[in-house]
Backbone as ProteinMPNN parsed JSONL, in Angstrom:
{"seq_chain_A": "XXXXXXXXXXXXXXXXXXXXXXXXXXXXXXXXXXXXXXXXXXXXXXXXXXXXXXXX", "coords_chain_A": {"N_chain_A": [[-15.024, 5.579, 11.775], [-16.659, 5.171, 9.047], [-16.014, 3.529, 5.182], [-18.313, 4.891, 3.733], [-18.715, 7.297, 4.714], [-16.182, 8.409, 5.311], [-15.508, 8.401, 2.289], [-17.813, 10.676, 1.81], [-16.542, 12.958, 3.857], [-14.46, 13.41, 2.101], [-15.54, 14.463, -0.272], [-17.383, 16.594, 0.415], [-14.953, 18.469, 1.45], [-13.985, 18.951, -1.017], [-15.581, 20.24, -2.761], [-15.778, 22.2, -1.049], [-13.14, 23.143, -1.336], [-13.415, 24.065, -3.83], [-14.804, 26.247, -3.574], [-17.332, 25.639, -4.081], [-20.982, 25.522, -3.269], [-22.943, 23.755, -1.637], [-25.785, 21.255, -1.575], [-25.675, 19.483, 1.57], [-27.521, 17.144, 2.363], [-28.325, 16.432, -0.03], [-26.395, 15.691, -1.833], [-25.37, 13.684, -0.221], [-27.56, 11.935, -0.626], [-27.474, 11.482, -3.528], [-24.704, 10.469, -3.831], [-24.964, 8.266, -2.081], [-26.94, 6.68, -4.29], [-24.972, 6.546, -6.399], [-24.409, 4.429, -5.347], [-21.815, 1.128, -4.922], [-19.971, 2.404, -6.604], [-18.824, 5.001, -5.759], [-16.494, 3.981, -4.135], [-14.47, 2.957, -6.049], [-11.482, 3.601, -7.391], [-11.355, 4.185, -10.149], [-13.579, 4.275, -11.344], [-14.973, 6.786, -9.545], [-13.874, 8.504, -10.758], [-13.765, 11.362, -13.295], [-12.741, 11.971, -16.13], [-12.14, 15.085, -17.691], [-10.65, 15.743, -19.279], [-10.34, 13.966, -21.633], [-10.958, 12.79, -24.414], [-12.41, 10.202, -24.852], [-13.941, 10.065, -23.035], [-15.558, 11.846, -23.016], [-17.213, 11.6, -25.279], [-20.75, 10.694, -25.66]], "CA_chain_A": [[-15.676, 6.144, 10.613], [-16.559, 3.75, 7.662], [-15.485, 4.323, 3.594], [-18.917, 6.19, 2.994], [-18.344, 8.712, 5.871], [-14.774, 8.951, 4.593], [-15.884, 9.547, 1.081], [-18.206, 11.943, 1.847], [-15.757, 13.974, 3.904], [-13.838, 13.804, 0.321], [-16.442, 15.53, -1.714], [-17.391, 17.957, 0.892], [-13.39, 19.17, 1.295], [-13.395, 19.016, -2.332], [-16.483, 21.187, -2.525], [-15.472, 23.681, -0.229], [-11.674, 23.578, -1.821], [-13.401, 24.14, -5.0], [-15.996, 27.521, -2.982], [-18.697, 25.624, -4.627], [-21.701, 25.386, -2.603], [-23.995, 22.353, -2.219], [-26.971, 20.653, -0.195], [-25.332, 18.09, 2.414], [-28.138, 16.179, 1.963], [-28.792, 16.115, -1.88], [-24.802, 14.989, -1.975], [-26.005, 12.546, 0.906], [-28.358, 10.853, -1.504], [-26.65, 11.111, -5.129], [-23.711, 9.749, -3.596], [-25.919, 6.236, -1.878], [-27.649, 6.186, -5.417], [-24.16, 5.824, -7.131], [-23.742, 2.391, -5.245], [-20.229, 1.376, -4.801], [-18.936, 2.635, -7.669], [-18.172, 5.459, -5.07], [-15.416, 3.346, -3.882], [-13.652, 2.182, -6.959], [-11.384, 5.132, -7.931], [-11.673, 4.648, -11.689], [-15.331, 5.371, -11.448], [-15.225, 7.731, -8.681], [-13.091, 10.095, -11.785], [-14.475, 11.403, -14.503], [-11.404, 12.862, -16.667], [-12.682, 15.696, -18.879], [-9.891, 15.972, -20.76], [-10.394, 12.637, -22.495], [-12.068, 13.195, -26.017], [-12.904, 9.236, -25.502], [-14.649, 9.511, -22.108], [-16.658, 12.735, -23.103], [-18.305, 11.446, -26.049], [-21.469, 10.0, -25.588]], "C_chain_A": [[-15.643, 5.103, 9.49], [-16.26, 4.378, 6.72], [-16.773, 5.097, 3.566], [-18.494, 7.287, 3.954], [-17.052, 9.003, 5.052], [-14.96, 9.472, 3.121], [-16.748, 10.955, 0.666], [-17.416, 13.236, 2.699], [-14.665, 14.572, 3.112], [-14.507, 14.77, -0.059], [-16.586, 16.798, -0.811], [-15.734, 18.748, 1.035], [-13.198, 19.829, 0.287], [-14.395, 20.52, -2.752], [-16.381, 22.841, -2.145], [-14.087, 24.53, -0.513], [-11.977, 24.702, -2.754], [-14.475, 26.176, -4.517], [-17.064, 27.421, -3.757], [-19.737, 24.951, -3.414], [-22.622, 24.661, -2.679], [-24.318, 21.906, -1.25], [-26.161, 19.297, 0.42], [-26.116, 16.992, 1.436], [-28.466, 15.786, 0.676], [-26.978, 15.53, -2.478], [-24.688, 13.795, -1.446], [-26.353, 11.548, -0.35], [-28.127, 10.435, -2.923], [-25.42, 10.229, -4.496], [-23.983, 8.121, -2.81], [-26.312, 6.16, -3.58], [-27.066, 5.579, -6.307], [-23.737, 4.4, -6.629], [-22.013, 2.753, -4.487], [-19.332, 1.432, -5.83], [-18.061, 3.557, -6.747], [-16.621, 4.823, -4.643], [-14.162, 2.687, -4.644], [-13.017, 4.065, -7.43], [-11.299, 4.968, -9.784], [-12.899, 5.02, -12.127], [-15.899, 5.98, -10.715], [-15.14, 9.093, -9.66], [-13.945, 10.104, -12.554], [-12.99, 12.923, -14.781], [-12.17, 13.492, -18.037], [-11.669, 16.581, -19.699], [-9.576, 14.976, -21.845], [-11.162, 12.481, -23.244], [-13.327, 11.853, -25.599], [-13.893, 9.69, -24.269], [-15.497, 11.067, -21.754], [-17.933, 12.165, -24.357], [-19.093, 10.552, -24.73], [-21.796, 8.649, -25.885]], "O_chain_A": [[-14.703, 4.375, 9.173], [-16.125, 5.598, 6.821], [-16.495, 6.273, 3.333], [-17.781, 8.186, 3.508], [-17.044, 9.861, 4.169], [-14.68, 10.611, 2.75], [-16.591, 11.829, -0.186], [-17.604, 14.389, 2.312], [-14.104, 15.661, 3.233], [-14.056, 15.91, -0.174], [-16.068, 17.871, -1.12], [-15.681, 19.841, 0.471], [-12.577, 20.889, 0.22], [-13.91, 21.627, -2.984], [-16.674, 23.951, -2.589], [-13.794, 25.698, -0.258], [-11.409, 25.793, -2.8], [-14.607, 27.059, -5.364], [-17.736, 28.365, -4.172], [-19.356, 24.003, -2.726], [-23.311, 24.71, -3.698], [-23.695, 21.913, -0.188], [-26.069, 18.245, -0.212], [-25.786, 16.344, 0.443], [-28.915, 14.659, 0.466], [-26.735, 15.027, -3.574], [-24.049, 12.889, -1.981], [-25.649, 10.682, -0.869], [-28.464, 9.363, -3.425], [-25.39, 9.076, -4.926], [-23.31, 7.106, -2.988], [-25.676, 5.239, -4.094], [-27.519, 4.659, -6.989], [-23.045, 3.54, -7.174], [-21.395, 3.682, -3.966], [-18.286, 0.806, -6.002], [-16.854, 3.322, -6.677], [-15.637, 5.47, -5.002], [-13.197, 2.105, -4.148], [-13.601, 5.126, -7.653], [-11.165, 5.985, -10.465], [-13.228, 5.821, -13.001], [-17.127, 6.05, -10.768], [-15.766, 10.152, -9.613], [-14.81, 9.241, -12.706], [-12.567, 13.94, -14.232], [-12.619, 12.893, -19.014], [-11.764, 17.585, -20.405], [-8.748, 15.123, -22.744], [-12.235, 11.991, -22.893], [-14.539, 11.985, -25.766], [-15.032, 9.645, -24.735], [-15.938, 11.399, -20.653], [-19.155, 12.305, -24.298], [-18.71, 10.057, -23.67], [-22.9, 8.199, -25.578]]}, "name": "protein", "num_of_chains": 1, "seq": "XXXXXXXXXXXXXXXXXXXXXXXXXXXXXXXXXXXXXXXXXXXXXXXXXXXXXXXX"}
């Protein structure tokens, strides 16, 4: 299995942890579009309890 396969069996886990429901394929293709940021975990997160990294 390569890192995208592995990251996408992340999100879907996470997904299904979370009993939110979502198109394979439309997760498929946002997740190629982000590149390999996918792979870096500081811009995999997005911490929304961080005043700085909600502003705009």
């Amino acid at each position: 299995m390569g890192k995208f396969d592995e990251c996408m069996d992340t999100y879907k886990a996470e997904f299904k942890k979370l009993g939110v429901s979502f198109d394979e394929d439309l997760l498929t293709k946002v997740a190629k579009g982000c590149g390999p940021s996918i792979y870096n975990k500081d811009a995999s997160n997005f911490a929304g309890s961080d005043p700085k990294e909600l502003q705009l």
